[in-house]
C-alpha positions as CSV (number, residue, x, y, z in Angstrom):
1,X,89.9,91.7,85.4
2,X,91.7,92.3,81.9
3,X,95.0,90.8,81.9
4,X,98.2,92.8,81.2
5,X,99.1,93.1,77.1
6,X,103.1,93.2,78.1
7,X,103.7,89.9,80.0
8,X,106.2,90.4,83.6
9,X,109.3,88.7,81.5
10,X,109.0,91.3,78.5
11,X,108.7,94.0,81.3
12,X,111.8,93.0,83.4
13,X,113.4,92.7,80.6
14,X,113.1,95.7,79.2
15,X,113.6,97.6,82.3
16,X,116.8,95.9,82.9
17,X,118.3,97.6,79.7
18,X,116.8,101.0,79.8
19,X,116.6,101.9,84.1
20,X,120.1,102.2,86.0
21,X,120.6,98.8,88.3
22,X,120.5,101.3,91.2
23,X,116.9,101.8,90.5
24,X,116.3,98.8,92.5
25,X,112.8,96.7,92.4
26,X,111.2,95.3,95.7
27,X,111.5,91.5,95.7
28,X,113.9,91.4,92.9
29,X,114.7,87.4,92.6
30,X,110.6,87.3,91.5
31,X,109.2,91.1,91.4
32,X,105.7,91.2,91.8
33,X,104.5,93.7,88.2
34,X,101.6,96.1,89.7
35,X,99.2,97.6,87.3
36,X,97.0,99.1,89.4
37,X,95.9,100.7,93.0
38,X,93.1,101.1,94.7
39,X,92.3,102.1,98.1
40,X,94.6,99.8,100.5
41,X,95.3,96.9,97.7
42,X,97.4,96.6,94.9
43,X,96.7,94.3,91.6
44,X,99.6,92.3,89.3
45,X,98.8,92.0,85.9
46,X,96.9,88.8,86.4
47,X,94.6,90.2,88.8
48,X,95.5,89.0,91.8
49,X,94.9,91.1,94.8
50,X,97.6,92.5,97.8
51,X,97.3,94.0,100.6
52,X,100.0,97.0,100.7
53,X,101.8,97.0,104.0
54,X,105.3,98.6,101.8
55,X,104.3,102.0,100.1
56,X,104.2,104.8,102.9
57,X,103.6,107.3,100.0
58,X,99.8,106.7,99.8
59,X,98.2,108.4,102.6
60,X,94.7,108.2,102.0
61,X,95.3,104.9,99.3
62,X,95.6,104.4,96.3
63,X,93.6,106.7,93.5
64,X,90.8,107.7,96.3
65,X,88.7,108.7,94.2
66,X,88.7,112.9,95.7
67,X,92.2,112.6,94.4
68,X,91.4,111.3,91.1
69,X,88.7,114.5,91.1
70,X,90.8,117.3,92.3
71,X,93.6,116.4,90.0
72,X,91.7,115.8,86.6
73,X,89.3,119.0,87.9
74,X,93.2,121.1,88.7
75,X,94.2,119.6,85.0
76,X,91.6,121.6,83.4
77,X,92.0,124.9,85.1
78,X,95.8,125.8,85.2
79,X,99.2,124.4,85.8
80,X,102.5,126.7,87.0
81,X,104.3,128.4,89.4
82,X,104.2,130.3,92.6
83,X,105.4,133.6,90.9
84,X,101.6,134.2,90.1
85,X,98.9,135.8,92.0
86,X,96.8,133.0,93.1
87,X,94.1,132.2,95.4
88,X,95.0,128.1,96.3
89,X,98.5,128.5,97.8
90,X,97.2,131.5,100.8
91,X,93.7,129.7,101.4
92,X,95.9,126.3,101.9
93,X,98.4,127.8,103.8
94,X,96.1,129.7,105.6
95,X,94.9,125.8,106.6
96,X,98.2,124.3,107.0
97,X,98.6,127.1,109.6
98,X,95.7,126.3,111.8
99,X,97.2,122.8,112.3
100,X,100.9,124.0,113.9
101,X,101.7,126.0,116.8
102,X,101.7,129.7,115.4
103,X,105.5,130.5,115.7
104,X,105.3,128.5,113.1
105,X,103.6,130.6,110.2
106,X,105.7,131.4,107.2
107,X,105.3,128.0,104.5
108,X,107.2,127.5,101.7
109,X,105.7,125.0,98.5
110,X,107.8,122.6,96.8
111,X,108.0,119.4,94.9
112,X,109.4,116.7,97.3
113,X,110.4,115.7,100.4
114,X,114.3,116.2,99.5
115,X,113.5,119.9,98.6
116,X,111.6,120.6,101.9
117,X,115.0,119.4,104.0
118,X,117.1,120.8,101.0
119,X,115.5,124.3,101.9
120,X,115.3,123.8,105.8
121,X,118.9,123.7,105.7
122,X,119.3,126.4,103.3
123,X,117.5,128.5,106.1
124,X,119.0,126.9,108.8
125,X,122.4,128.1,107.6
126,X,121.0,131.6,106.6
127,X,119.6,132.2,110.0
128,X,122.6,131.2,112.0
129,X,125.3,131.9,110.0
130,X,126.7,128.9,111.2
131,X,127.4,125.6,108.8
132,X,128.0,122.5,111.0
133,X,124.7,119.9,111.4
134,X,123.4,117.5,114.2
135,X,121.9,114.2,112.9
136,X,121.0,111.0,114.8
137,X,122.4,107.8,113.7
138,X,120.8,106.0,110.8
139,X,119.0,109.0,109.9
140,X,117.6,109.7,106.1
141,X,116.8,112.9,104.8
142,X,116.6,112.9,101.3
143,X,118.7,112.1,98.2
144,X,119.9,115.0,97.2
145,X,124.2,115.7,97.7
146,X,123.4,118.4,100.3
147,X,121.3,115.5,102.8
148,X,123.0,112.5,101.5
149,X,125.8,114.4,103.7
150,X,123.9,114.7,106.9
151,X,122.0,110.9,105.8
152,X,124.4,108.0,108.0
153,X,122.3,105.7,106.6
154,X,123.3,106.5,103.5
155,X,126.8,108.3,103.7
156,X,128.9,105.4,105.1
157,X,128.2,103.4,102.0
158,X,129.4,106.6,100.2
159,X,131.9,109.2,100.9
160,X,131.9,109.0,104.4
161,X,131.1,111.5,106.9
162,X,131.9,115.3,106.5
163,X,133.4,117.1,109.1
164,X,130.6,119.6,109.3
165,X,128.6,116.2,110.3
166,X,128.2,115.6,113.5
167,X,126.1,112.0,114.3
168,X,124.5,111.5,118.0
169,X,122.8,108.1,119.0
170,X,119.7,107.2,118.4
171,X,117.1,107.8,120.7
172,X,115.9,104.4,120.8
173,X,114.6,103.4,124.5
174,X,114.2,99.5,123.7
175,X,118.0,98.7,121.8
176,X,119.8,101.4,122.8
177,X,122.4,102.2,126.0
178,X,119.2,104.1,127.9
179,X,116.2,102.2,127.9
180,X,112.7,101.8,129.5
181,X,114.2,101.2,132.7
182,X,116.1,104.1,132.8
183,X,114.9,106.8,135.3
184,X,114.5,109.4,132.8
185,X,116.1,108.3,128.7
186,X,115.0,111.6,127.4
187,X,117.6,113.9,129.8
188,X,120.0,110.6,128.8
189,X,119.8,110.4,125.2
190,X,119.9,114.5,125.5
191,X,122.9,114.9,127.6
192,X,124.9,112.5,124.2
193,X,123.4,115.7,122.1
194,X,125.0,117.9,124.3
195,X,128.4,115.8,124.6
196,X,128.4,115.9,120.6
197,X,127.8,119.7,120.4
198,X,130.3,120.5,122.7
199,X,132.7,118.0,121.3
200,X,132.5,120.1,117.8
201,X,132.7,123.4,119.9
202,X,135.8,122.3,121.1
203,X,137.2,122.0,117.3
204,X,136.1,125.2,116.4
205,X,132.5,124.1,114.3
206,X,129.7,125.5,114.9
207,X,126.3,124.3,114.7
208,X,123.6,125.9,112.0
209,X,121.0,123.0,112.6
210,X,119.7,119.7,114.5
211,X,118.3,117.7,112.1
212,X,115.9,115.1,112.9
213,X,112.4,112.7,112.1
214,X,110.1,113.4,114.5
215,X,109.8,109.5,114.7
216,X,113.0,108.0,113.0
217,X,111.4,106.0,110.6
218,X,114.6,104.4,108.6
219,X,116.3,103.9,112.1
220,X,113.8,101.3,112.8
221,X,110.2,102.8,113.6
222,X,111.8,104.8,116.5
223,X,109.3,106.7,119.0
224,X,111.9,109.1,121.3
225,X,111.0,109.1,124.3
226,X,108.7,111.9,125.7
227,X,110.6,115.3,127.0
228,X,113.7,114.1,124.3
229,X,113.1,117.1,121.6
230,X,112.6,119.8,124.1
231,X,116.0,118.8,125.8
232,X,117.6,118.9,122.7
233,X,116.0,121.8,121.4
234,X,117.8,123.4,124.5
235,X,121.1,122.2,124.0
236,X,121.1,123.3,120.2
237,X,119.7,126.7,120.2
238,X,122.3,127.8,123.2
239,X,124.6,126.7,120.7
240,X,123.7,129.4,118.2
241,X,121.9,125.9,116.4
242,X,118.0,125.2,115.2
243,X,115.5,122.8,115.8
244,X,114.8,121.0,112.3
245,X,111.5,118.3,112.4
246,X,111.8,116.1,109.4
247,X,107.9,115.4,108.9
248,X,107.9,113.9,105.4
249,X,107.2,110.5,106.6
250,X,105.3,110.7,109.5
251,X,103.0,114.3,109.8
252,X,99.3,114.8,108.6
253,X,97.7,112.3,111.2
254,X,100.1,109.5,111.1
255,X,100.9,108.4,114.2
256,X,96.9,108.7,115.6
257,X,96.4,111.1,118.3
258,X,98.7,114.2,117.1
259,X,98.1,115.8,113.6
260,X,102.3,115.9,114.0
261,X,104.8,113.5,115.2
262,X,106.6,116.5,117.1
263,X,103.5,117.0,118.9
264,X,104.3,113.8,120.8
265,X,106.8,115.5,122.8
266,X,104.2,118.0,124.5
267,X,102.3,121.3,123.6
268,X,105.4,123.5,124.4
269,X,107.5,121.9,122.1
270,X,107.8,124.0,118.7
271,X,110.6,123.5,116.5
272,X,112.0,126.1,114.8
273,X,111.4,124.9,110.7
274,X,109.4,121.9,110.1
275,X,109.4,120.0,106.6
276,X,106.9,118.0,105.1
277,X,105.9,115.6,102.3
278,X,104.9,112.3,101.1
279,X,101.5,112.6,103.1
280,X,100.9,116.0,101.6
281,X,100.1,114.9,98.0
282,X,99.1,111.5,98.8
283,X,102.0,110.5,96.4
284,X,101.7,113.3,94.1
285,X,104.9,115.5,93.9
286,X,104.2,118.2,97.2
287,X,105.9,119.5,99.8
288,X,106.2,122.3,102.2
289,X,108.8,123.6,104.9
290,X,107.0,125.4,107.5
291,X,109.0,128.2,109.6
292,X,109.5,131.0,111.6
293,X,108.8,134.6,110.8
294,X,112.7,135.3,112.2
295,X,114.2,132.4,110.4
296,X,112.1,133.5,106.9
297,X,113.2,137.1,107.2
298,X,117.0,136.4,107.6
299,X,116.3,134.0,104.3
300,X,114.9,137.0,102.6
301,X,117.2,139.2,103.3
302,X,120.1,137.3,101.0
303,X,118.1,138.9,98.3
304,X,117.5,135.9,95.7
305,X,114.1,135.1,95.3
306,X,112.8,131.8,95.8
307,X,109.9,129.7,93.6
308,X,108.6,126.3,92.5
309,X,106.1,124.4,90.6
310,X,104.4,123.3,93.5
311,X,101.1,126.0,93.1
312,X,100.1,123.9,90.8
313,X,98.4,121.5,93.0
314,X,97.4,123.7,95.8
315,X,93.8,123.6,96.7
316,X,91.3,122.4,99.5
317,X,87.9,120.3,99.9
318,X,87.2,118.7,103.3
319,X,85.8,114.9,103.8
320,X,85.1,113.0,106.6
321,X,84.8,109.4,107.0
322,X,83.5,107.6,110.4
323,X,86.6,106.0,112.2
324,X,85.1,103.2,113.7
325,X,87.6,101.3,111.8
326,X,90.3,102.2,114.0
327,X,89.0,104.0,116.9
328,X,92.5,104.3,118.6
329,X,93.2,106.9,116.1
330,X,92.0,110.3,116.9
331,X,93.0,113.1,115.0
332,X,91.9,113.2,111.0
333,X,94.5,111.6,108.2
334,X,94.9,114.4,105.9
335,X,96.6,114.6,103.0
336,X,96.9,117.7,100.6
337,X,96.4,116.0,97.0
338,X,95.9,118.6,93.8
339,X,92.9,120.7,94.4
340,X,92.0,118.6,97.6
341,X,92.8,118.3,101.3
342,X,90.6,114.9,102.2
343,X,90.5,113.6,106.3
344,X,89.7,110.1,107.2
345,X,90.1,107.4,104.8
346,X,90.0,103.6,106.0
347,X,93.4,103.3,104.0
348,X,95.0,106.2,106.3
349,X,94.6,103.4,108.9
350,X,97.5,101.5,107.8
351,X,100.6,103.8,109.1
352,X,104.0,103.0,107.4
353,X,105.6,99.9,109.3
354,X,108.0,98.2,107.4
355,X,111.0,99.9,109.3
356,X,113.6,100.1,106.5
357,X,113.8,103.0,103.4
358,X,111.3,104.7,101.6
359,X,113.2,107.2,99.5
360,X,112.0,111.1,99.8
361,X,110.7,111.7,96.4
């Protein structure tokens, strides 16, 4: 394998004066310099082989080779916006549809995950006319000003917490107060949604949006326990609120038998906007907030239009590997990549672990 022309000193080096120290490198006392990808492993620039158990980004792995097709073959053909006619962006969210309960059937196309739960709130606040938000402890959504403010994990390192904030505990059945044992965590963890609510009620807030992963990935790999959304979902919308599932991390297949996270908490659950990325491009800069017709209406009746670059990529082919690999997984890995949707790839078998931040594009 050819070696690297820049040696890893030169590189540091050089990155050290030209990228801000908060653009921070994984293992920074010796950072491993990665030259390539492919499938589930990662090569330095003296060949040497890892296994990539870190980047959550790469759904289907690294340059898959459909990826590599659909965006040289999307190269060719046209790159712009979604103020033009086109046929990609209605047949794929025609197909995005067909995977989400059908409340759920107005999609909008973006360029990250911080845009998708940039928008949701956007929508959120249009729809209720109400500005206060519900988050869980520990939570990420994004790095943009507007979800660094409803981001714990990132806030109390910051300004601190707004008073339009609002933080309830995490739902987490194996460190938290209400655990396994418990005779029913979900109606527990609830009832501290509730308390929270009312406690900002009580101050004269009112709440536009409950924000949350569908499985809290930054808060630790956190699966809520079943019944926990739909008690929520109660709780907020009597309170004039809506139901916001963060999907950026964990939807298209990840967590096995559910093409979404939400979906864990049973077939009558349907949140009111969902938001997606990561997953959706395989890497490549796409995202979508999913919504209803209600909520989309009330966003189009402000008047101001709204459009992005994201058309660009959107486009669908179907593949299908065997899954003897890893038959607990059920439902396909898909991942929506340039031109190309693909479903079953042996690197969509390794799901995101690592329990600590992977920034939203």
């Amino acid at each position: 394998m050819a070696t690297d022309p820049r040696g890893k000193a030169a590189t540091l080096a050089l990155r050290r004066r030209l990228l801000s120290n908060s653009c921070r490198l994984f293992f920074p006392e010796d950072p491993i310099k990665i030259v390539r990808g492919q499938g589930q492993y990662m090569y330095d620039e003296q060949g040497a082989e890892y296994i990539d158990c870190i980047n959550n980004v790469a759904h289907v792995g690294h340059c898959h080779p459909l990826v590599v097709q659909a965006a040289h073959e999307q190269n060719q053909v046209l790159n712009t916006n979604s103020r033009y006619l086109h046929d990609n962006i209605v047949d794929y969210a025609q197909r995005l549809s067909e995977t989400l309960p059908e409340k759920l059937c107005v999609f909008y196309f973006l360029n990250s995950g911080s845009e998708a739960n940039d928008l949701a709130l956007r929508l959120a606040r249009q729809y209720t006319g109400h500005w206060d938000v519900v988050v869980l402890d520990h939570a990420y959504h994004g790095h943009l000003s507007s979800l660094i403010d409803i981001s714990p994990y990132k806030f109390r390192d910051l300004d601190g917490q707004k008073e339009w904030v609002h933080v309830a505990p995490l739902p987490d059945t194996y460190r938290g107060p209400y655990r396994e044992d418990h005779p029913n965590p979900a109606v527990a963890y609830a009832s501290e949604v509730k308390r929270v609510v009312s406690s900002a009620q009580e101050k004269g807030r009112k709440i536009a949006a409950f924000f949350a992963e569908s499985l809290p990935s930054v808060g630790g790999q956190i699966i809520p326990p079943a019944g926990y959304f739909p008690e929520v979902a109660g709780h907020i919308r009597r309170a004039g609120g809506v139901f916001v599932a963060d999907e950026i991390q964990v939807g298209f297949g990840r967590v096995g038998k559910h093409f979404w996270a939400f979906q864990l908490q049973g077939e009558d659950f349907v949140p009111d906007i969902v938001t997606m990325g990561k997953s959706i491009g395989n890497g490549h800069p796409v995202a979508c907030v999913a919504t209803t017709h209600a909520v989309a209406r009330a966003f189009e009746a402000t008047g101001v239009e709204y459009f992005n670059t994201a058309e660009r990529k959107l486009h669908f082919v179907e593949h299908r590997r065997p899954r003897k690999e890893c038959p607990e997984v059920q439902a396909p890995d898909v991942f929506q990549l340039g031109q190309r949707t693909t479903r079953g790839s042996k690197a969509g078998c390794h799901p995101d672990r690592h329990g600590r931040e992977s920034e939203k594009l």
